[in-house]
C-alpha positions, 0 to 999 in steps of 0.5 A: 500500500502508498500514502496519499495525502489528500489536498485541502479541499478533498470533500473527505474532510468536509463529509463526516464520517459515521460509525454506527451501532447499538449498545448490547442491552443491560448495565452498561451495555456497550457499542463494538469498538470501532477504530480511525482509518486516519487522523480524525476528529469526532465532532457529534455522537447522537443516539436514541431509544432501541429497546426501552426507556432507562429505569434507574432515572438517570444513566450518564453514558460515555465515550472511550477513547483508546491510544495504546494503552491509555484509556479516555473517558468523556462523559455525555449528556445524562439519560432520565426515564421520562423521555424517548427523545434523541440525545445530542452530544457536541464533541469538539476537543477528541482528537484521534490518531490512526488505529485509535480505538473508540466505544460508547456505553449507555451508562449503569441502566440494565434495562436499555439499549441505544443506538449510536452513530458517532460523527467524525471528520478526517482532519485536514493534510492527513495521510491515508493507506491507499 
């Protein structure tokens, strides 16, 4: 495989890129990990309501970051029981190298499960395998 450096305007860095998924039900239920094709920028995460609304009144879901062997949590917006609306989380500071790893639980409630699409972009003058 070449590197190849894409130009500045190459609409990879203005069309973001989406990871997907839904957290396995029960406490702390967890995406699959996914991991960056090239340095990357996570901008949004959204998720929403799979299986059934929260129980335990509040569940603070979060996402993991993993660069090597060192492990970043980022705490997200709590979820409460009274509500099926889609949550909204602005990321702007989560950065990722290539091969980084990065995951999203649903926090301590044992009775839900969420679906997940995870926003990123690729950050301009990054190099990709080709």
């Amino acid at each position: 495989m070449t590197v190849a450096s894409l130009r500045y305007d190459h609409p990879a860095y203005t069309t973001p890129v989406v990871f997907s998924g839904s957290t396995t039900a029960g406490a702390n239920g967890v995406t699959t990990k996914f991991a960056a094709f090239t340095a990357m920028k996570i901008k949004q995460i959204v998720s929403g309501v799979n299986l059934a609304l929260p129980t335990t009144g509040a569940s603070t879901p979060l996402l993991y970051t993993q660069s090597g062997t060192t492990t970043t949590t980022t705490t997200l917006t709590a979820l409460t029981s009274a509500s099926y609306a889609v949550v909204t989380d602005d990321i702007s500071d989560i950065t990722l190298a290539a091969g980084n790893a990065f995951w999203y639980t649903h926090g301590a409630d044992a009775t839900t499960s969420r679906s997940v699409a995870i926003e990123a972009y690729v950050i301009p003058g990054a190099n990709l395998q080709v």
